[in-house]
C-alpha positions in Angstrom: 0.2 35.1 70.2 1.5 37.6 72.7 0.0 40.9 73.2 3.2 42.6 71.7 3.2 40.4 68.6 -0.8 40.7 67.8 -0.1 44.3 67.9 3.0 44.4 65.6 1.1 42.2 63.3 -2.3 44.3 63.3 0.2 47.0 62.1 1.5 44.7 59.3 -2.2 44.3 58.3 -3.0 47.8 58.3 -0.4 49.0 55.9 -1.1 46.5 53.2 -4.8 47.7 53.4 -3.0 50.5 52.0 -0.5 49.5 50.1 -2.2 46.8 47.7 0.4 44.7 46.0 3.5 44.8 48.1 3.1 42.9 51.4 6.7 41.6 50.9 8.2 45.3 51.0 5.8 45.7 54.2 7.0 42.8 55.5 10.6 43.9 55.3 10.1 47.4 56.7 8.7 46.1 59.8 12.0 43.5 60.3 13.9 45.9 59.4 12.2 48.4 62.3 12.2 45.1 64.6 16.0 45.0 64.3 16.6 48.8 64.9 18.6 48.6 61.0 17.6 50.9 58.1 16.4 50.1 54.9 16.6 51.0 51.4 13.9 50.8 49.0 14.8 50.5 44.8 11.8 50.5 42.7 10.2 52.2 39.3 8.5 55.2 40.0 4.8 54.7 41.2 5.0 51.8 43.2 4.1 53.7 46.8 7.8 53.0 48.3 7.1 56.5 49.8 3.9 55.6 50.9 4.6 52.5 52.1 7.2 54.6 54.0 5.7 57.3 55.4 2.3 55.3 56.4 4.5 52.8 58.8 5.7 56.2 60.5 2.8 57.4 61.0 1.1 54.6 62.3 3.8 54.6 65.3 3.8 57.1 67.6 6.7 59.2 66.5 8.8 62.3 65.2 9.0 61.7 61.6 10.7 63.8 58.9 10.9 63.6 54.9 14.2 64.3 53.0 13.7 65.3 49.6 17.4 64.5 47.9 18.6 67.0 45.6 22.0 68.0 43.6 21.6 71.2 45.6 21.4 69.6 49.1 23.9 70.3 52.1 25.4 67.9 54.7 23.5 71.1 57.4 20.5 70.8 55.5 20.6 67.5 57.0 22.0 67.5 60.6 21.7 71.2 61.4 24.0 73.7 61.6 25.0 76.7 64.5 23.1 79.8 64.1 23.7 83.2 65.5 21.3 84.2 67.5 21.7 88.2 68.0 19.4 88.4 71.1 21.7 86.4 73.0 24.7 87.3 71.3 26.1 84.0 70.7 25.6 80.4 68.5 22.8 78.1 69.0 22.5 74.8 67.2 19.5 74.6 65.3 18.7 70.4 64.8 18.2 69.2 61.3 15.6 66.1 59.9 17.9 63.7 61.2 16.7 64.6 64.8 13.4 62.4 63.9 12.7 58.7 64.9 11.9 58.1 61.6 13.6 59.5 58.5 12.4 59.5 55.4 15.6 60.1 52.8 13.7 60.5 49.3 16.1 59.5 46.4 19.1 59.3 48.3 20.8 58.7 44.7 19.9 62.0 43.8 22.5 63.7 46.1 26.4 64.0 45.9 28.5 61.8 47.8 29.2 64.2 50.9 25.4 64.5 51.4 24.9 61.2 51.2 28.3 60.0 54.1 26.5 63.2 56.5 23.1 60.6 56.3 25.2 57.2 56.4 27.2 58.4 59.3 24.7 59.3 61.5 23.0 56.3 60.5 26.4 54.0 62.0 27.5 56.0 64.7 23.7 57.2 66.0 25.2 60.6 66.5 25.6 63.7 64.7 29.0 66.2 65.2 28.4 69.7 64.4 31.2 72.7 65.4 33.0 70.6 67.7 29.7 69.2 69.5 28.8 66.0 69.4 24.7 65.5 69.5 23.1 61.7 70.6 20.4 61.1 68.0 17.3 59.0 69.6 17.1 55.8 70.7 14.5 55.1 68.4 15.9 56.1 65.6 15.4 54.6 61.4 16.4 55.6 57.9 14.5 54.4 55.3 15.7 55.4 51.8 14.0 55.0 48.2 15.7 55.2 45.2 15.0 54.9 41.5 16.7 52.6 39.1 15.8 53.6 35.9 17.2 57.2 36.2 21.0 57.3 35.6 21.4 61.4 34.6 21.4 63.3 37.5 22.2 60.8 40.1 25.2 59.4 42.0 25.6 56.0 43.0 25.8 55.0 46.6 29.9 54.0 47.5 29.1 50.0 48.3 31.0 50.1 51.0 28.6 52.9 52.5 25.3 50.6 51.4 26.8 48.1 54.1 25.3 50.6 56.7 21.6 49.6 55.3 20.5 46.9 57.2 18.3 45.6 53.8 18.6 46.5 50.2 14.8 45.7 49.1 13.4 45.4 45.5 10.1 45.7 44.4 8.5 45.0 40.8 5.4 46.0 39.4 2.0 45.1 40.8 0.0 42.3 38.6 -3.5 43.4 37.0 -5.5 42.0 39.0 -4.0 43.5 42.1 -3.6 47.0 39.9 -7.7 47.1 39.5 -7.8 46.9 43.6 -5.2 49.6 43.6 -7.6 51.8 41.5 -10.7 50.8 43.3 -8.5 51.9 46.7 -7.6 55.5 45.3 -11.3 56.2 44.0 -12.9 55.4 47.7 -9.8 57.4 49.7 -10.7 60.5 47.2 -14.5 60.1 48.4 -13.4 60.1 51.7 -11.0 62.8 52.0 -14.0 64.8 49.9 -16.1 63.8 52.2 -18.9 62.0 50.2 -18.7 58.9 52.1 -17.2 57.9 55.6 -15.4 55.4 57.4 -17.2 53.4 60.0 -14.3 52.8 62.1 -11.1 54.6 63.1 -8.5 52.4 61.3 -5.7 54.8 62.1 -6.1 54.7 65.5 -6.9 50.8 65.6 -3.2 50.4 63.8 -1.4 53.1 65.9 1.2 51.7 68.2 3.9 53.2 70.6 7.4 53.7 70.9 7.3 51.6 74.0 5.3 48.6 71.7 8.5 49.0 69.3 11.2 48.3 71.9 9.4 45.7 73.7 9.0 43.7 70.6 12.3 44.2 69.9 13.7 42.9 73.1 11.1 39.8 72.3 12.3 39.0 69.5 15.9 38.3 70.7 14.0 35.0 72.5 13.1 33.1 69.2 15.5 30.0 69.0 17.8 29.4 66.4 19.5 25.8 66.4 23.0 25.4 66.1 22.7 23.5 63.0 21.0 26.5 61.6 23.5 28.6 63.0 26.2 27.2 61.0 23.8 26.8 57.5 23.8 31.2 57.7 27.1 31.6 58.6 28.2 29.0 55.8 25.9 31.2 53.4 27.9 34.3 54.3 31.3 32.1 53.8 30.3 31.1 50.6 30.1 34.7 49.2 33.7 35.1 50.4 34.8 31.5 49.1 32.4 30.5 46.2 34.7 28.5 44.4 34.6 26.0 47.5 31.1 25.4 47.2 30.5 26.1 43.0 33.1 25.9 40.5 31.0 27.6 38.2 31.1 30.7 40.2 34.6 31.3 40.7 36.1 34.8 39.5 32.2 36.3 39.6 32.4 38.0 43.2 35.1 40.4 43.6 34.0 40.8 47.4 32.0 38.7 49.8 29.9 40.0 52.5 31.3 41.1 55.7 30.4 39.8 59.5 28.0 42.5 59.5 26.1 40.5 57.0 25.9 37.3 59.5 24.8 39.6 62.2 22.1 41.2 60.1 20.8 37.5 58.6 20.1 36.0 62.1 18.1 38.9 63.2 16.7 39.2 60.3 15.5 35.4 60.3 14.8 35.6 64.2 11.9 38.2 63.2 10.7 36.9 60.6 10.0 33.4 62.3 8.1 35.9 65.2 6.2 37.9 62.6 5.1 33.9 61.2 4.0 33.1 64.5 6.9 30.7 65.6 9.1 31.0 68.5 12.0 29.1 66.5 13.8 29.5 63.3 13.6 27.4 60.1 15.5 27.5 57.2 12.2 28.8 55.1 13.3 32.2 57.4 16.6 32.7 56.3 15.7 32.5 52.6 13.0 34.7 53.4 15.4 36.8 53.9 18.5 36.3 52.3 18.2 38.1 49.0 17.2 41.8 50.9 20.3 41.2 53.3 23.0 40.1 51.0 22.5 41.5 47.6 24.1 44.9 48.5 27.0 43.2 50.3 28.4 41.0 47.4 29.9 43.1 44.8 30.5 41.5 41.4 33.5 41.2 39.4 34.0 43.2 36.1 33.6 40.2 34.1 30.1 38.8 35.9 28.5 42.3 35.1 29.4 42.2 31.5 28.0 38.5 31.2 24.5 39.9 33.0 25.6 38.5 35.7 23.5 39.9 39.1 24.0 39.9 43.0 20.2 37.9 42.9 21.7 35.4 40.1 25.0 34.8 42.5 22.8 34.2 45.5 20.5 31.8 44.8 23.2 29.9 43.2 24.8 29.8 46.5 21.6 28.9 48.6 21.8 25.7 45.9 25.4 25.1 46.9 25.3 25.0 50.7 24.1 22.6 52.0 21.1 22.7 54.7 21.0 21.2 57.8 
């Protein structure tokens, strides 16, 4: 294991010592950081996705910032706006959360659609255009959104065609019992702590803490894991098929109104390439790409009319697929 790689995954470790229950949500954060994409988070309230969140950014040495999405929020509340400054006599741009390496955008669903396109467009274009000026963001630079499912009033759907921009659309379910009873036993002994009735031994956060340099050189490492050209051709087919299901299952013709786009493809080999690293492996298998499949395609196939009212969902439609296309 390279120094790089033992460090990412010591990083991995640390977080689900604090987040009990959800080492597959970890897992997909730290791809998702790996392949310098964004990520939103859906779960029921109470399941740490903020947590989970805001503990990756502050175990990396970075600028991070929390959004708090609200009916009430501006696009400059955001990226910033120009303010007069009377001492000087003229406009200075003041910089907005968006400045951060990591951004924390806190039930994105809960803001109108122009606060939500100020967020997405900074997120594609990695650059934010304010009174004519036209500000870089930096280089290390990640959105990671939440939002809640189960909450309709009050909230406003993300456009699918702006959910493209999220590198993975990840769902989490609620924790089993046996994994909720080390949950509790985790919150009793942090409250200890932080009241200072007991103490830890060793300096975990600083064991765990890792630099933006770390970041970018795993990032450029990850780009050497081999991926056959037989496996190639088995994700691209997978992104085909959403476009053309009929070819490859009868049953699912008239259910997908529109298949996933080439940024899909892109997104599934990197996303497969890391995951194969983060495993230990300097090659891909197939085992990687269904690892990943689900969190890069199910917000990139929209569903017909018809396939919702059946109970049809994007999950359903995809692993039918996966059983369609043949491996290689």
């Amino acid at each position: 294991m390279s120094e790089i790689r033992e460090k990412i995954v010591g990083l991995q470790k640390f977080i689900e010592s604090k987040i009990l229950g959800q080492e597959d949500l970890v897992k997909k954060l730290i791809i998702a950081l790996l392949a310098d994409g964004h990520a939103l988070v859906e779960g029921a309230p109470g399941l740490a996705k903020t947590k989970a969140i805001k503990t990756l950014a502050e175990s990396i040495e970075v600028q991070y910032k929390r959004i708090q999405f609200t009916p009430d929020l501006l696009p400059s509340d955001i990226t910033g706006s120009d303010i007069y400054v009377s001492q000087k006599g003229e406009f200075e741009f003041r910089k907005g959360p968006i400045f951060a390496n990591f951004v924390l955008a806190d039930e994105i669903n809960r803001a109108p659609a122009k606060v939500q396109s100020a967020l997405l467009e900074a997120m594609a274009e990695r650059q934010v255009s304010v009174g004519g000026e036209t500000y870089k963001l930096n280089k290390l630079f990640m959105v990671m959104a939440t939002q809640n499912p189960i909450e309709h009033e009050g909230t406003y759907n993300l456009p699918e065609a702006q959910l493209d921009r999220f590198l993975m659309y990840i769902k989490i379910d609620q924790p089993k019992a046996a994994v909720e009873k080390q949950i509790l036993r985790l919150v009793r002994q942090e409250v200890k702590d932080r009241s200072g009735i007991s103490s830890l031994d060793v300096d975990y956060e600083k064991i765990a803490r890792v630099s933006q340099e770390d970041v970018l050189k795993a990032r450029q490492e990850v780009l050497e894991v081999h991926l056959s050209d037989a496996l190639e051709e088995y994700l691209v087919q997978l992104v085909v098929a959403t476009r053309n299901s009929q070819k490859y299952d009868a049953t699912l013709d008239g259910l997908i109104l529109y298949g996933a786009s080439p940024r899909a493809t892109i997104a599934l080999d990197r996303c497969a390439r890391i995951h194969a690293w983060l495993e230990g492996r300097d090659f891909v298998t197939p085992e990687d790409v269904h690892a990943v499949v689900f969190d890069v395609l199910r917000h990139r196939v929209v569903l017909s009319f018809e396939a919702v009212a059946e109970g049809h969902s994007a999950d359903d439609v995809i692993s039918r697929l996966i059983k369609a296309v043949p491996l290689p």
